[in-house]
Structures are given as C-alpha cells and as structure tokens.
C-alpha positions in Angstrom: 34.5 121.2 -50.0 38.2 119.6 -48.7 38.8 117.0 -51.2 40.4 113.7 -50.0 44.2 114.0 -50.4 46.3 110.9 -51.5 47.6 110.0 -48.2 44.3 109.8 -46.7 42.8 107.2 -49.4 45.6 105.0 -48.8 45.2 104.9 -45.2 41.6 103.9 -45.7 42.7 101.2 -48.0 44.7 99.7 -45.8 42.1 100.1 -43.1 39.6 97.9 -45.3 42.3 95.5 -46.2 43.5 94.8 -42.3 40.0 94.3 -41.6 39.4 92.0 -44.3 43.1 90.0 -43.4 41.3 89.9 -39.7 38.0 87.7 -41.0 40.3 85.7 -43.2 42.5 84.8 -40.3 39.2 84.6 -38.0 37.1 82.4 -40.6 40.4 79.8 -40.9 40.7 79.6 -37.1 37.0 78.5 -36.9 37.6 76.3 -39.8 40.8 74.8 -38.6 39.1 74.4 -35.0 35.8 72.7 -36.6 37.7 70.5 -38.3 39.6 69.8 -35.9 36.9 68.8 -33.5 35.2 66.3 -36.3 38.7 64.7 -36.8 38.7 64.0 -32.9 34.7 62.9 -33.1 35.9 60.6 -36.0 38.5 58.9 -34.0 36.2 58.1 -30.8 33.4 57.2 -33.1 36.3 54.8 -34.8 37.7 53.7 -31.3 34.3 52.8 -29.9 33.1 51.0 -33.3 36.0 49.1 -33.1 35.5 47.8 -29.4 31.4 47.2 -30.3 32.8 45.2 -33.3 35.2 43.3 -30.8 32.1 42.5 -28.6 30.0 41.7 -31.3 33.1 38.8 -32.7 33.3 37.4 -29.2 29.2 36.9 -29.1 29.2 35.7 -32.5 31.9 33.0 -31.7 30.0 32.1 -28.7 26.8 32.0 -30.2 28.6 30.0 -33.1 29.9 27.6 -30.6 26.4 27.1 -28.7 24.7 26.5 -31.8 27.3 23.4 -32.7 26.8 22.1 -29.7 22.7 22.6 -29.8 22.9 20.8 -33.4 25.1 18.0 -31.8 22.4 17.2 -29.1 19.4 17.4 -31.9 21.2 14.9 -34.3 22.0 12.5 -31.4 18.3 12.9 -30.5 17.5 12.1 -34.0 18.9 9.5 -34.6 18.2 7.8 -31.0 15.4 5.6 -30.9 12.3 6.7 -28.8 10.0 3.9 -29.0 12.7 1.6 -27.9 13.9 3.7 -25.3 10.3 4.4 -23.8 9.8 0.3 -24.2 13.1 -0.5 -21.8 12.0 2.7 -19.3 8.3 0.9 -19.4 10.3 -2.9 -18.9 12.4 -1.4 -15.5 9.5 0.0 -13.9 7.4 -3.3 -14.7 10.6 -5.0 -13.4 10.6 -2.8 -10.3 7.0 -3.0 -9.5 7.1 -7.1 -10.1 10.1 -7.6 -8.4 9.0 -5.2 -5.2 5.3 -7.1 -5.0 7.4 -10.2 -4.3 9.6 -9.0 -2.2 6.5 -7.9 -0.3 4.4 -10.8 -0.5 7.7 -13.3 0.8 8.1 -10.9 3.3 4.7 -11.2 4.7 5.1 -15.3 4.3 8.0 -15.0 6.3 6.0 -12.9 9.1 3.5 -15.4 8.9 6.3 -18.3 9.5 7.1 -16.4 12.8 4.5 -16.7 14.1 5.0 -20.9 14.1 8.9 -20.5 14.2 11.2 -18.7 16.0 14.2 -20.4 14.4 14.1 -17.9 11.0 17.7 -16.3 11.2 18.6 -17.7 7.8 15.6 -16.6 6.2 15.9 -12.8 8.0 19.2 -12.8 6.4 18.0 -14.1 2.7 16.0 -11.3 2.6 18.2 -8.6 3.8 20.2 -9.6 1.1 17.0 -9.1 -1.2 16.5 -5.7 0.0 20.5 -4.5 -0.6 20.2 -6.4 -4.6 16.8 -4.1 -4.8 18.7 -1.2 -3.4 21.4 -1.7 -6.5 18.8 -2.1 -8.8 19.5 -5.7 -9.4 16.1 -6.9 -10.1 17.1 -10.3 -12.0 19.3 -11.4 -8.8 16.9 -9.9 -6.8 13.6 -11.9 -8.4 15.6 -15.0 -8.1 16.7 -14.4 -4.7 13.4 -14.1 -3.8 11.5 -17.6 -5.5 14.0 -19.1 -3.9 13.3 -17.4 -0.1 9.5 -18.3 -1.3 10.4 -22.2 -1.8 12.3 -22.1 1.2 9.6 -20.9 3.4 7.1 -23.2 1.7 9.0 -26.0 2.6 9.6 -24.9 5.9 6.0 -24.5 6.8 5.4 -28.2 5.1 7.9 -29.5 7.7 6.3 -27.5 10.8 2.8 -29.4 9.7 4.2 -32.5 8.7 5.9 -32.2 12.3 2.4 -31.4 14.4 1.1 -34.3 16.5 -2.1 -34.3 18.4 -1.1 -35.8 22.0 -2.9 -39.0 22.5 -4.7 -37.8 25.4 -7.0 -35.9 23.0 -10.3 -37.9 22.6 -11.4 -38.7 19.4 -15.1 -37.5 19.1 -16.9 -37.1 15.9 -19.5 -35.5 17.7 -19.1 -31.6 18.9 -20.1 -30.8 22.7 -23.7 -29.6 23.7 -22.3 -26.9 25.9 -19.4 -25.6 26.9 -15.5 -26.1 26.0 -14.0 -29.3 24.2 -10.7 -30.3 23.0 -10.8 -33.3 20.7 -10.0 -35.3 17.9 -12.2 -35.6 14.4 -12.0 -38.4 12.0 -12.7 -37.0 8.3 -12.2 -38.4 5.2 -9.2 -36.0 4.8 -7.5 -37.4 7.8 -8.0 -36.8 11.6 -7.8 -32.9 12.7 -7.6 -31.7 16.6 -10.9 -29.5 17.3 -10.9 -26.4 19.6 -15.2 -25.6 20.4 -17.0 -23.8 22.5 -20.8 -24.7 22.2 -23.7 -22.3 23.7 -27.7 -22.6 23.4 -28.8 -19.9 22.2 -31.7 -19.8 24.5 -30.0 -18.8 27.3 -27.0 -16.9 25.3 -26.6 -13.4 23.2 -23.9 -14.1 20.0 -22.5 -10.3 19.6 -20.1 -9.0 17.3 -18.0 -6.2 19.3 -15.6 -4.1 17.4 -12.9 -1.4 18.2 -13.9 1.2 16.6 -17.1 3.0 16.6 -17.8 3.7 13.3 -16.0 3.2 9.3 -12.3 3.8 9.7 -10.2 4.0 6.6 -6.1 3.9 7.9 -4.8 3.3 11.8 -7.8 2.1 12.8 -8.0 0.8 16.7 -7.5 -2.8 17.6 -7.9 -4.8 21.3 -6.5 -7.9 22.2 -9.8 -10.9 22.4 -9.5 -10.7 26.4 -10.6 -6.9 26.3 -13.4 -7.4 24.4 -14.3 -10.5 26.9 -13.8 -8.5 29.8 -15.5 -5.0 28.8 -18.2 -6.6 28.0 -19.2 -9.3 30.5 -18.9 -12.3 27.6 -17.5 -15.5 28.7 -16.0 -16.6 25.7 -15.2 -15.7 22.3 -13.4 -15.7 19.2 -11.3 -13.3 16.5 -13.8 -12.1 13.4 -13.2 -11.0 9.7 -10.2 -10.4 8.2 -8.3 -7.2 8.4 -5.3 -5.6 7.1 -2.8 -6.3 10.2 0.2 -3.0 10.6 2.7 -5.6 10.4 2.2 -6.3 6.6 4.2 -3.7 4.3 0.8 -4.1 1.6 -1.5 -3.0 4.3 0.4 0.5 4.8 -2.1 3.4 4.6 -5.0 1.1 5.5 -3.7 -0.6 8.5 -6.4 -2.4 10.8 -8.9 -2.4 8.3 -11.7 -4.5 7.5 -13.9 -4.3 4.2 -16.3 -6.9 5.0 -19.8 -5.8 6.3 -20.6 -5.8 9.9 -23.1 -4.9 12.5 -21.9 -4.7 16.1 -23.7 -5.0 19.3 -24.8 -1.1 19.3 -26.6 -1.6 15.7 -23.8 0.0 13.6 -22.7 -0.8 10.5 -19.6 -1.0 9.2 -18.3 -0.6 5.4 -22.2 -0.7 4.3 -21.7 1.0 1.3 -19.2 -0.8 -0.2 -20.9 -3.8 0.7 -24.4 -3.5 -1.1 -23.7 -6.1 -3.8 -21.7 -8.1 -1.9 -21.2 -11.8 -2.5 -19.3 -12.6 0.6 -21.2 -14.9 2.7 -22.3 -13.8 6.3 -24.1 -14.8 9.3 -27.0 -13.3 11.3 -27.5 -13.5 15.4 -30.5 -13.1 16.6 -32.2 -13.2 19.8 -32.5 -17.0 19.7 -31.6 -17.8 16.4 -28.9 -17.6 13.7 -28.7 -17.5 9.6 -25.8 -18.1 7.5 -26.2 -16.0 3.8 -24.1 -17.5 0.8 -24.3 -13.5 -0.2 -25.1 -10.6 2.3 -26.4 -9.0 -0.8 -29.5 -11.4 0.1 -30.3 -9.7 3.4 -31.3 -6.0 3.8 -30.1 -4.3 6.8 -31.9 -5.1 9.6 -31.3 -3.6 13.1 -33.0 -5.7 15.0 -31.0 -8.2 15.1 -28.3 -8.3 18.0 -25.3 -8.1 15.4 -24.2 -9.6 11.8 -20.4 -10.6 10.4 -19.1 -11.0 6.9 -16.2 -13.3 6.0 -15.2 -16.1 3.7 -15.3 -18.8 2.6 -18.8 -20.3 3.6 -17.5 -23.8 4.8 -20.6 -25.4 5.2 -24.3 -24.6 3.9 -27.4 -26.9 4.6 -25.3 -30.0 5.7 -23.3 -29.7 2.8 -19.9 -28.8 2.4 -19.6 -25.4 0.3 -15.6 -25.0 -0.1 -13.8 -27.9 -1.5 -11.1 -25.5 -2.4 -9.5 -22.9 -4.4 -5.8 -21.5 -6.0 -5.5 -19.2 -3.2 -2.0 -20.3 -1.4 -3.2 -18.9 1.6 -6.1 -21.1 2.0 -4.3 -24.1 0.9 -1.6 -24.1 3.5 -1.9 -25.4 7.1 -2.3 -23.1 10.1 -5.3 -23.1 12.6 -8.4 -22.1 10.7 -10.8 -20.2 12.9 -14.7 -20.9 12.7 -18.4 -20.3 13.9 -20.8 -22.6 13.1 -24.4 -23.9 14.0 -26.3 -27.3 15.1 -29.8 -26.6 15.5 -29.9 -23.7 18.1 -26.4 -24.5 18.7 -23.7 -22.0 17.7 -20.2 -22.8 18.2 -16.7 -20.8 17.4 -13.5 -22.7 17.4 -10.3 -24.0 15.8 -9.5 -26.5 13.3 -5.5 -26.8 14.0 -3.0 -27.8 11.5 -5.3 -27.7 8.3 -6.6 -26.1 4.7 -9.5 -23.9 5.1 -11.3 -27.0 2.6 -9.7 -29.8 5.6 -11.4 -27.3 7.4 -15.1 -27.5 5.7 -14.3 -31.2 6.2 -14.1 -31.1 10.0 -16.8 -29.5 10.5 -18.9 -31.6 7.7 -17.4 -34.3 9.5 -18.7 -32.6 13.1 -22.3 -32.9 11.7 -22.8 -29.3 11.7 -25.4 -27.7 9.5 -23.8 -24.4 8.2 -20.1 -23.0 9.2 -18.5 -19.8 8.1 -14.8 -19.2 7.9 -13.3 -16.5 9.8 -9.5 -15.2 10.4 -6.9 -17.2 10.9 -3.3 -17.3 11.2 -1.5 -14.6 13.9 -5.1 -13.8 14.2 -6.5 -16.4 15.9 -7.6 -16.4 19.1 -10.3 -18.3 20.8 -11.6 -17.6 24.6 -13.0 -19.8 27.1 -12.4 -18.6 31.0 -9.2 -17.7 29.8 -7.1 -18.2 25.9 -7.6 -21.7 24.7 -6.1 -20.7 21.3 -3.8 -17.5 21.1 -3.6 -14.7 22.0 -2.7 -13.7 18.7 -2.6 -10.0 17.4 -4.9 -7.1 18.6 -7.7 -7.4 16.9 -10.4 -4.7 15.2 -13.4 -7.1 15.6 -14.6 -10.2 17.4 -17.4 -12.9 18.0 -18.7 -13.1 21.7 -20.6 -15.4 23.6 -22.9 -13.6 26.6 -25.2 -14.8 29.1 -28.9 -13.5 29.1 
C-alpha cells in the first residue's frame, strides 16, 4: 500500500480550502444581492407610503374644511327660528291667495261693467297695473290697487243706473199682458221699473227647458246662442235659464259652461241629479197644462212625465207673497236686468225686470199680481225672445226656457 506523500496532502488541502473560499464568496454574493433587493423594496415601499400619506393630508384637509362648513350651516340652522319662519311662509301664501281672489273677483266686475260700458280704458289699465305689482310680488300695493279698482267700478255701475231712463212712450201698466209680448212700465213701492213679458196659456202652449248638451258635463261644456234653441226647435219665444259658469270668468276655469242646478230637458234627462238630492234651491215644474214652483226641489221626486223642470234662485215670489226681500250678496244687490218666469193662473210668463236688485225684482213682479216667480240668469246672460231678441242676445248659453205651440 503507496502511502500519501507530503506533496499530495497539501494539494488536497488546498483543494478543500478553494472550495470552501468559493461558497464563502458564493454565500456573500447572495447575501449582498438579498439585501440589496430589500434595501430597494424598502425605498418603493417608503416612496409610495409617502405619496398615500400626501393623499391622505389633502383628504383630511378637505374633509376638515367640509366639516367647518357643514357645522356653520347646522349652527345657523340652530339658532334660526322655525316656527317664525314657517308663520311668514304661511302669511305670503295667505297673502298671495287673498290678494289673487280679488284680483279675480274685480276682474270679473269689470267684465260684467262691459257688458253696460264700452268706455272702460282706464279701468283696463288699473288693472294691468294690478297684474305687473302681482307679478313683483307686491301684494300690499297690489291689494290696495285693487279696492280701489273695486270702488271705482262700483261707482261706475251706480252712475250707468242712476243714468237709465225709461222713454215716456213706455206705458205704465200694473197689470202683465194675457198673451203675447209687452213692454211697460210698473209702479212698485220701490219705485217704477220697465217690464219685458211674454205671456202664453198654457192650454194651447208646451213650456220646455232645452239644453246644449245631452247629458252631465263637468268642464267645456257646449253652449248656443237663445235664437238656436228658438229655431231648432220650432218655439216662438223664449228666455236664458239657470246660472252657469261663463269661459269668460278666470274662477270658472276647469268648469267652464257649467251648471249645478238640477234640470230636466224636453227629452226627460236630467242633469246634475246627484248632486242635487238634498237640494234647497227652489225650482219650477211644466207640465202639460200646468206649472209648480218648489221652495226646495228636494220636495219633488223625479218625475218624467212632466214636459221638463229648472232649478235656480232666488224664489221671488211664492203664493202671492214676496219670498226675497234681500240678501249680502253684491251681486244681487246691484242693478242689471234681472231675468224671470213666473205664473198667473195658467199663465206663465218669462221676462225682464231692467235696471233693478233681484229683491226690486220680487217687487215688480209682486207688484204685477203674479202668484209665484222664480229668478233666473241675468247679467251678459240675459236674453229674452219674441219673433226676434227683445232683450239681448247676450252670451251663448248651456240652457234655456221655451215657449211652443201645441
């Protein structure tokens, strides 16, 4: 066996010891290169904390800011009061309201004076300036503005009646006509009124109510001027009927040409029956050859074979007796030509009181002898037939009274 000689342990030695200086070397690179890498991980880690920490400073000082501002508004809500502030919202709009009611109701006055004036140019332009103050929200001006329109137009109607004359070739008759058509002069102990009539028998004449429409109608509802309904259906006179809700009056918007009082027309329909079953308005009743007055229509179930039936108010006259003396409605306080049917015996007349109250009214016809009368429209309304328009024409008109041979 060759022992190992010197030389050759030494080699191996230095064999081991290369090897080991190798790993050494090889171990610090990875170490070096690890570290390294972490050191570069640090500093983007470092960078992007930094810029996240930037962000999160800029939201935090706007967040800050919004909050200041969002405290601001709640203390300046807190210490406002609520209760006053919903009592002035709750005065404007009662102010508005008020103030806009007026304006309407002096602005159907003044369509009401035209129709017995054509000289209203300063009153147009009083309220165009009511409308502009309203458009500015100026109620105080614009409530003062308009009492004062009001008195105006008040005082102008008082001077178009105060003005009215009945032409001395009007006779003066306290007695109404047994047939046909009279113009004349009453004596009453409210003062001397001129008389439109027409008188019929009804034994040899049908009383019809004729409307428009043919059956309820709620908003836009049709209208015909009197000499339509004359001529469509053979009459040869007549008369305007019940009140209605004209398109010409801002209050009647949305229910234009409406009536609400109970009807029955000449083809047995009824009109606004179910509103009407408690009704207190008075009516009348035609027949064939007779006619009732009601003080309530409540009182009389709905028969159909009568020839037709109207509602209206006031009752003038009931049993000889005069049943309106009068009330606080303006309206039926103020002159105009106050529209009428009325009965003597088997009698029935329509007509016109001219230039008085609806009570100067109930005196006429008191005055006339007549046993029961029953107001009916009036104003730019009225309109009263007899071979042609005695009275009128007036406005188209959703229902009338008509007079027809048998």
């Amino acid at each position: 066996m060759k022992l190992p000689t010197v030389k050759g342990k030494l080699k191996t030695a230095w064999r081991s010891k290369k090897l080991t200086i190798f790993f050494y070397i090889l171990f610090t690179i990875v170490i070096i290169s690890s570290l390294t890498y972490k050191v570069y991980l640090l500093n983007y880690n470092t960078k992007k904390l930094n810029f996240d920490v930037d962000a999160l400073n800029t939201e935090k000082i706007q967040t800050t800011h919004d909050l200041e501002v969002t405290l601001e508004e709640l203390n300046e809500l807190k210490n406002q009061d609520q209760v006053k502030i919903n009592e002035e919202l709750e005065k404007e709009i009662t102010n508005i309201q008020k103030t806009y009611k007026s304006a309407v109701d002096v602005y159907e006055s003044l369509i009401k004076l035209k129709e017995s004036s054509k000289d209203t140019n300063a009153f147009d332009k009083q309220f165009a300036e009511i409308l502009s103050l309203l458009s500015s929200r100026d109620y105080k001006t614009a409530t003062e503005k308009t009492l004062s329109l009001e008195k105006s137009i008040k005082e102008q109607e008082e001077k178009i009646a105060q003005s009215f004359t009945i032409p001395e070739s009007i006779p003066v008759v306290n007695s109404p006509p047994g047939s046909g058509y009279s113009r004349q002069q009453v004596t009453t102990d409210a003062g001397t009124f001129m008389v439109s009539l027409v008188a019929v028998d009804l034994g040899n004449t049908r009383v019809v109510v004729d409307t428009a429409s043919d059956s309820d109608c709620n908003d836009n509802c049709p209208v015909l001027p009197l000499s339509t309904y004359v001529s469509r259906n053979g009459a040869f006179a007549g008369i305007n009927g019940s009140y209605f809700c004209p398109a010409s009056y801002p209050s009647c918007a949305g229910k234009t040409n409406t009536f609400d009082l109970l009807i029955m027309n000449k083809n047995k329909t009824y009109f606004n029956s179910s509103n009407n079953v408690y009704s207190n308005n008075p009516g009348v009743i035609f027949g064939n050859g007779y006619i009732r007055f009601v003080s309530a229509v409540s009182q009389w179930g709905r028969d159909t074979s009568i020839d037709s039936m109207l509602s209206n108010y006031p009752l003038l006259i009931q049993g000889g007796n005069i049943s309106f003396g009068g009330d606080d409605d303006p309206k039926k306080g103020s002159k105009g030509a106050r529209s009428f049917v009325a009965n003597k015996g088997n009698t029935v007349y329509i007509g016109v009181v001219h230039n008085a109250t609806v009570a100067e009214s109930a005196r006429t016809m008191k005055a006339l002898g007549m046993e029961n009368a029953l107001n009916l429209d009036n104003g730019g309304s009225t309109a009263l037939w007899s071979g042609g328009y005695k009275v009128g024409p007036g406005r188209d008109l959703p229902n009338v009274v008509l007079f027809i041979r048998k």
